[in-house]
C-alpha positions in Angstrom: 0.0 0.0 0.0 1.2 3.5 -0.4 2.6 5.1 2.4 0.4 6.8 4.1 -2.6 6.1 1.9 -4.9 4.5 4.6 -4.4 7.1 7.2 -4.8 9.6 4.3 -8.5 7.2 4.3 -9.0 7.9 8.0 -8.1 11.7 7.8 -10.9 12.2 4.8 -13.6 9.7 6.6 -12.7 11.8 10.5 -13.5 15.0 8.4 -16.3 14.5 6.2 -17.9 13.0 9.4 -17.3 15.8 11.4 -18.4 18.2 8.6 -21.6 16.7 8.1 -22.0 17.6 12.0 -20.8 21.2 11.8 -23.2 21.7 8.6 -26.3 20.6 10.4 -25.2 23.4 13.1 -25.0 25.3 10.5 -28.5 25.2 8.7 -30.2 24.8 12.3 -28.7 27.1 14.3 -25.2 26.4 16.8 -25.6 27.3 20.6 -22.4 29.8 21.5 -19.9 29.4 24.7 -17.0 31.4 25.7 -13.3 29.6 26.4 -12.2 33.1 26.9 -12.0 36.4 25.4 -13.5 36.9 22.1 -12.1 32.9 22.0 -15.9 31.4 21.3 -16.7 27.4 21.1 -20.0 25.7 19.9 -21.6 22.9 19.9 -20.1 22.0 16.7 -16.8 22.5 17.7 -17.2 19.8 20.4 -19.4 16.7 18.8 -17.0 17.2 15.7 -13.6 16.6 18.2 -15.4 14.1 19.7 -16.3 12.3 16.2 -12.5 12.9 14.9 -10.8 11.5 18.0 -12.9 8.3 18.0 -12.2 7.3 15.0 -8.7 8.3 14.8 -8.1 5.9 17.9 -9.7 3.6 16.9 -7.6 2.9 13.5 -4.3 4.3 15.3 -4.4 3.7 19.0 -0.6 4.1 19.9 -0.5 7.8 18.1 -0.6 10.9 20.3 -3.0 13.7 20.0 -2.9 17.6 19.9 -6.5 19.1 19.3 -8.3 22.7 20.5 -10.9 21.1 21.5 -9.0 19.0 23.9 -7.0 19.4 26.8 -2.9 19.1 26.1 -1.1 16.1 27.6 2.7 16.1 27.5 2.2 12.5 26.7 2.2 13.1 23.0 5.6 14.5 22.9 6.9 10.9 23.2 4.8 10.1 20.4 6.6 9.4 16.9 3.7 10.1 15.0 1.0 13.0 16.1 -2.5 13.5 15.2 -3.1 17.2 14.9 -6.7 18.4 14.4 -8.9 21.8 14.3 -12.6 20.3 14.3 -13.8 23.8 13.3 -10.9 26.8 12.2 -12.8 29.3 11.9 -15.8 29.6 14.5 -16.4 33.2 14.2 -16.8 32.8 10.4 -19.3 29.5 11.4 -21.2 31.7 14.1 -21.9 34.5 11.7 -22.9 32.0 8.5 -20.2 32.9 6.4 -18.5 30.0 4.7 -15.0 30.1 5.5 -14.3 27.7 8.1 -13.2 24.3 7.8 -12.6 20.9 9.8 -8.8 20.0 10.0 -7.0 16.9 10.5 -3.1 16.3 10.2 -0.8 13.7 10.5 2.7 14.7 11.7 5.8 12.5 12.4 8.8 13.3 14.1 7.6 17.1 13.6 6.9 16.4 9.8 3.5 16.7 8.8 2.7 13.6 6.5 -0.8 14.0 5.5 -3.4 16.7 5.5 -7.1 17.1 5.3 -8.9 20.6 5.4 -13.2 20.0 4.6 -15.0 22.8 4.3 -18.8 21.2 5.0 -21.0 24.2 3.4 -19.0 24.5 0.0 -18.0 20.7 -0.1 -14.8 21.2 -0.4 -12.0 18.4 0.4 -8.2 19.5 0.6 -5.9 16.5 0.9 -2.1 16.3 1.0 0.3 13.6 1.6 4.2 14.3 1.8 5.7 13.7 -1.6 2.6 12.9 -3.4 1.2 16.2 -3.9 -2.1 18.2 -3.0 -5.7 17.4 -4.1 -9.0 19.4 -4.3 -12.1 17.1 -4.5 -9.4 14.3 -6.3 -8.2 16.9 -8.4 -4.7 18.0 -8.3 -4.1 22.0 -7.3 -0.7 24.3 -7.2 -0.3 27.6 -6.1 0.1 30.4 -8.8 3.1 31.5 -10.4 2.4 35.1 -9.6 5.8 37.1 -9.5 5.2 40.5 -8.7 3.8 41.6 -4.8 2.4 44.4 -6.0 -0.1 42.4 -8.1 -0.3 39.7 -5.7 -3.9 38.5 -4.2 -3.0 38.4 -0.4 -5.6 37.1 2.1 -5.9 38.9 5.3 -8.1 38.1 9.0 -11.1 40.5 9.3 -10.0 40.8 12.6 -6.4 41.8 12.4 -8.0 44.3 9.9 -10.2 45.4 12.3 -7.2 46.3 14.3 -5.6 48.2 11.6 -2.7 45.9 11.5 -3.3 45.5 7.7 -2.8 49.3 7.0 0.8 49.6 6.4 0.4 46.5 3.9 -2.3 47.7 2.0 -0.4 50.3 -0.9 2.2 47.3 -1.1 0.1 44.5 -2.5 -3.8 44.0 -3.0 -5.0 42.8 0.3 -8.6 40.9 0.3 -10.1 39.3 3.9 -11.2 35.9 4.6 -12.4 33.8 7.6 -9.8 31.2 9.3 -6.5 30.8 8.6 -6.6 27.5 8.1 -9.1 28.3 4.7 -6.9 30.9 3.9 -4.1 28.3 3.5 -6.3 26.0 1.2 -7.0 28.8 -0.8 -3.1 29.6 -1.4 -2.5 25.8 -2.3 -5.4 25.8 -4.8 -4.3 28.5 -6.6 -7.6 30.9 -6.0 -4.9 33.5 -4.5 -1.2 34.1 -4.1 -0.1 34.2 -0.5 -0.9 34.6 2.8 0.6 35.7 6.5 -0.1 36.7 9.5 1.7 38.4 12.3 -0.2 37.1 15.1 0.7 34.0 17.2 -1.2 30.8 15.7 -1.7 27.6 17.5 -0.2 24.2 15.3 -3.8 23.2 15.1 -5.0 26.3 12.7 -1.9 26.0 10.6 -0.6 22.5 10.4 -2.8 20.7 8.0 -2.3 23.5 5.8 1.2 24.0 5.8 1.4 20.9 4.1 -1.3 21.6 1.4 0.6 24.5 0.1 4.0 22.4 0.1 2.8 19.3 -1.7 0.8 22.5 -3.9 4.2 23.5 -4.7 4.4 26.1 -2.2 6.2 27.6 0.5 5.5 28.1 4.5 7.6 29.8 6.9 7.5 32.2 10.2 7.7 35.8 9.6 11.4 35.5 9.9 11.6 32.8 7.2 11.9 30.0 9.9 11.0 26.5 8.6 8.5 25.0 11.1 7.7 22.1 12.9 4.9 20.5 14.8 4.0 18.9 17.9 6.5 21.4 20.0 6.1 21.7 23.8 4.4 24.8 23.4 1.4 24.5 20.6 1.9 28.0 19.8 3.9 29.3 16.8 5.3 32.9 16.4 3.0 33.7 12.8 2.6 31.9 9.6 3.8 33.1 6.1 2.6 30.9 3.4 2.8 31.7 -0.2 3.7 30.5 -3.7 7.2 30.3 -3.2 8.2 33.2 -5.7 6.7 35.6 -3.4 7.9 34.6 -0.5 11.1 36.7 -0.2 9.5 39.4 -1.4 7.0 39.3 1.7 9.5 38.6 3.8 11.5 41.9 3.2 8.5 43.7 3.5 7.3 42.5 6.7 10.8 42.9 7.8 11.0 46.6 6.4 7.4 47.7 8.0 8.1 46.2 11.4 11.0 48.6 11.0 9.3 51.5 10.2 6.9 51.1 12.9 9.6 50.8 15.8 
């Protein structure tokens, strides 16, 4: 069998199950909870973690686990090979019925994620990755652009960091455009629908790690903001900002975040 092919099976059965949970929340109604500030769960959030881990143990019982929706154990760091999983990136999107949200389920080992799954329930759509075999949208292979030139570049940005004004100095430098969850944003990158994306603000693994991988095996590049490669399943989940783009770009972003946290110290 292909390596990797049957957890790749697993990945795509965990998040199509726990899709078709988050869409019925969707079309009925979800029922809102607060883990902390501005940090809201659902009822979604919770029966789709709950679907995901079960069946994940139940085909892999000796692999660790790092979830949202669950509480941290520094068991898994023992673990060669790490489920990590986002039942619903993008809540706030969910909440306010805007389709850009999606379930997330990835397979790391030794740090190395080794297959990817992103489903987003309302538009149907199935990401899937697996190291060294490329990236996949609904069994159809995707690559990110060959855009060149930032200034022409499609860049998605979080309505809330624009809310902030943190988008501002970034806006006369490229043509910035705002999306829900970051792990979407990621997809979106991989299937070629836009040219990069990044963001400044700590991310958990679980928002970023499924995704990182689709825009690799898409034939692009992910980094932190300091052009850091990354890895999963660290001690501490979360990871100093993503930069994720189609690899031609990815310098050119660099520079510029470098040059504009300049300007503003």
């Amino acid at each position: 069998m292909t390596a990797f092919a049957r957890e790749r099976e697993v990945a795509e059965r965990a998040a199509r199950e726990a899709g078709a949970i988050v869409r019925r929340y969707y079309a009925s109604g979800v029922v809102v909870a607060e883990k902390g500030p501005n940090n809201p769960v659902t009822r979604a959030d919770l029966e789709a973690n709950a679907c995901i881990r079960e069946l994940v143990a139940t085909a892999f019982p000796d692999d660790g686990w790092l979830s949202e929706e669950t509480a941290d154990s520094d068991e898994r760091l023992g673990r060669h090979r790490v489920w990590i999983v986002d039942p619903l990136d993008g809540t706030k999107e969910f909440i306010s019925e805007i389709p850009e949200f999606c379930v997330c389920v990835a397979l790391v080992e030794d740090g190395t994620p080794r297959v990817a799954v992103e489903y987003n329930p309302v538009r149907d759509e199935l990401f899937t990755a697996r190291k060294g075999a490329g990236a996949f949208l609904n069994g159809s292979p995707i690559h990110v652009t060959n855009q060149v030139d930032l200034r022409h570049a499609s860049v998605l940005a979080s309505r809330s960091e624009e809310a902030r004004g943190e988008w501002e100095p970034f806006r006369s430098l490229m043509r910035v455009e705002l999306s829900g969850s970051v792990a979407y944003k990621f997809a979106l990158v991989a299937a070629g629908r836009h040219d990069a994306t990044f963001t400044l603000t700590p991310k958990n693994e679980w928002d970023v790690c499924a995704g990182a991988l689709l825009v690799a095996e898409a034939g692009g590049m992910v980094t932190d903001p300091d052009g850091r490669a990354v890895r999963f399943n660290n001690r501490e989940t979360l990871l100093p900002g993503l930069v994720a783009s189609n690899q031609l770009l990815h310098r050119s972003i660099l520079n510029t975040i470098r040059a504009v946290r300049a300007s503003l110290e």
